[in-house]
Every structure is written in structure tokens, then in C-alpha cells.
C-alpha positions as CSV (number, residue, x, y, z in Angstrom):
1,X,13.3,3.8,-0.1
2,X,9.5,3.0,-0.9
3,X,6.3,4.8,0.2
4,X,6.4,4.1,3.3
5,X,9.6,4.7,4.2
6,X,9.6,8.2,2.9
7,X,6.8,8.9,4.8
8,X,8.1,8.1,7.6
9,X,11.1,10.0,7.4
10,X,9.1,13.1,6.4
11,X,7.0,12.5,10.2
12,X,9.9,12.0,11.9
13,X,11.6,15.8,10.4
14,X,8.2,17.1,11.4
15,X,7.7,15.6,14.7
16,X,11.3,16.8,15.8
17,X,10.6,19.9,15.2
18,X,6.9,20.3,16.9
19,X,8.8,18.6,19.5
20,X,10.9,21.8,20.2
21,X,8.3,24.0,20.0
22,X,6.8,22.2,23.2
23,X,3.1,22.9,21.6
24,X,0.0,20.1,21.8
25,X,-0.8,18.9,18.4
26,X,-2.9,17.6,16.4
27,X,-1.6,14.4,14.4
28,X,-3.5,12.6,12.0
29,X,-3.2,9.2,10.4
30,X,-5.1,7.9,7.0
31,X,-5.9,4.8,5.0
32,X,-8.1,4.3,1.9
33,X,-10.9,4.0,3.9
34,X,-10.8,6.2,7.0
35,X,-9.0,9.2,8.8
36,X,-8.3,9.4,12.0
37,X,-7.4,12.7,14.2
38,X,-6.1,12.9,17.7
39,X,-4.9,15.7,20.0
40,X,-1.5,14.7,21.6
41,X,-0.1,16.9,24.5
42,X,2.5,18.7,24.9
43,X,4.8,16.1,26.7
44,X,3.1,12.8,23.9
45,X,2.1,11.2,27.3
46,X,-1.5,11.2,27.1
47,X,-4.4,11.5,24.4
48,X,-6.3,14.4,24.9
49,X,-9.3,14.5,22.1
50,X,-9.9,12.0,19.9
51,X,-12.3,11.5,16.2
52,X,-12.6,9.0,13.5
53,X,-14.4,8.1,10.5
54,X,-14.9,4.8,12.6
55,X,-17.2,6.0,15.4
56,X,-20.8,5.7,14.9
57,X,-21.9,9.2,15.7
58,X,-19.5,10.2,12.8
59,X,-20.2,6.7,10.6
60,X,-23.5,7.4,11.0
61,X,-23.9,11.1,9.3
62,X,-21.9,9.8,6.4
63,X,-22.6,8.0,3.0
64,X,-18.7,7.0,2.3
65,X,-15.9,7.7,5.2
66,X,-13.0,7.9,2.4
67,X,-13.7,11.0,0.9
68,X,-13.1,14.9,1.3
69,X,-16.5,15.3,3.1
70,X,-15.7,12.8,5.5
71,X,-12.9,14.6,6.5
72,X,-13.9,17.7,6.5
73,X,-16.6,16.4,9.2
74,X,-13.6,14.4,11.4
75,X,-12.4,18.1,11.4
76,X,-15.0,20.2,12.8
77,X,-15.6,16.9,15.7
78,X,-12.2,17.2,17.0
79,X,-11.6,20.4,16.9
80,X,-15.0,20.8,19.0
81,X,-13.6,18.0,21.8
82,X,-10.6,19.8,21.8
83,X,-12.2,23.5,22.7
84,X,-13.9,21.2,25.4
85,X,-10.9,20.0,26.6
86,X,-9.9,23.3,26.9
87,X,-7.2,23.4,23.8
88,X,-7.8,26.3,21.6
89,X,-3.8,26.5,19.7
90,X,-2.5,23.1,17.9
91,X,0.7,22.2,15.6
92,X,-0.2,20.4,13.0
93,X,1.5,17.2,12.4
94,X,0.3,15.7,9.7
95,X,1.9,12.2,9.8
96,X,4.0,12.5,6.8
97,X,1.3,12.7,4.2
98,X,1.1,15.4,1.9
99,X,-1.0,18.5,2.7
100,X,-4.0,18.3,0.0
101,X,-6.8,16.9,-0.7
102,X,-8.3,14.7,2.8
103,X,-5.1,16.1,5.3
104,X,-6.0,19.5,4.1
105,X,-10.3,19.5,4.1
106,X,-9.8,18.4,8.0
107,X,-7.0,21.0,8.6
108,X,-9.3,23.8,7.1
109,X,-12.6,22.3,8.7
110,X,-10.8,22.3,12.5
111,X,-9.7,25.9,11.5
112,X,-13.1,27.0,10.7
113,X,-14.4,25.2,13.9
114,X,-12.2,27.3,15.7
115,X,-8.6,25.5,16.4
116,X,-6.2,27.9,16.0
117,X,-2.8,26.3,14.4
């Protein structure tokens, strides 16, 4: 299996089981150059908040959108669309990557913000 592959496998194990827990979540994807962050509901059907390093009112309050701060900043946006949307509790699904470094500054940022997981 490569890289990819094991990643995969690890989001499907995790998906399945926030799957029976019924709950919304918040899933997040990452490349070398951006993070993205969406809340899913409870059902997958629709798209309830959405934030990226690629949107300009995030772009534009950062020097480099690949780093720890730029996560940490996709963190606090979406959890504050997702309070407005009127979601306060979130699983986590963290796509497969490992929980450090970017996955972890926008888990702990959306905590602080006030998303309860």
C-alpha cells in the first residue's frame, strides 16, 4: 500500500464510525499548500459551513497559507460560521491524516472559538 492508500483506509475506519454516531462533523482535507475545513451534516447530504486558506478574506490576513498559523486561523473562521449556522457539537474527522502539527492547530483553534467536539 503507498501513502495514499493508507490514508485512505484510515478515513474510511474513521468515517464508519462517526457514521454511527449520527453526529455532524467537521472533516478536513490538506495539501502542501492549503487546508480546507467543512461542516458535513449529519445525514453527508448537504454542506453546512465552509473555510479555506483559498478565500480572500482568509488569503488576505496571511503571509504563507501552508503553515501552523494558517490553520490555526481556518480554525477559528469555521468554527464561527458553524455557531452561525447554529452547530455548536462536531466529530472530528480528520480525513486520515495524522493528528499534529496543521490538523491539530485548527482542531484546537475551532475548540477555543467555541466548537465543542
Amino acid at each position: 500500500m503507498d501513502k495514499k492508500q493508507s490514508r485512505m483506509k484510515r478515513a474510511l475506519k474513521l468515517r464508519s464510525k462517526i457514521k454511527k454516531q449520527s453526529a455532524t462533523r467537521l472533516s478536513i482535507h490538506k495539501t502542501s499548500q492549503h487546508i480546507y475545513a467543512q461542516v458535513i451534516s449529519e445525514d453527508g447530504s448537504t454542506t453546512l459551513a465552509s473555510a479555506s486558506t483559498t478565500q480572500a478574506e482568509i488569503k488576505a490576513s496571511l503571509k504563507n497559507t501552508g503553515n501552523i498559523e494558517a490553520a490555526a486561523e481556518v480554525g477559528k473562521f469555521i468554527a464561527q460560521k458553524a455557531i452561525a449556522a447554529g452547530v455548536t457539537e462536531v466529530a472530528f474527522d480528520r480525513s486520515g491524516f495524522k493528528y499534529h502539527g496543521r490538523v491539530k492547530a485548527l482542531a484546537d483553534a475551532a475548540r477555543e472559538a467555541g466548537l465543542k467536539f
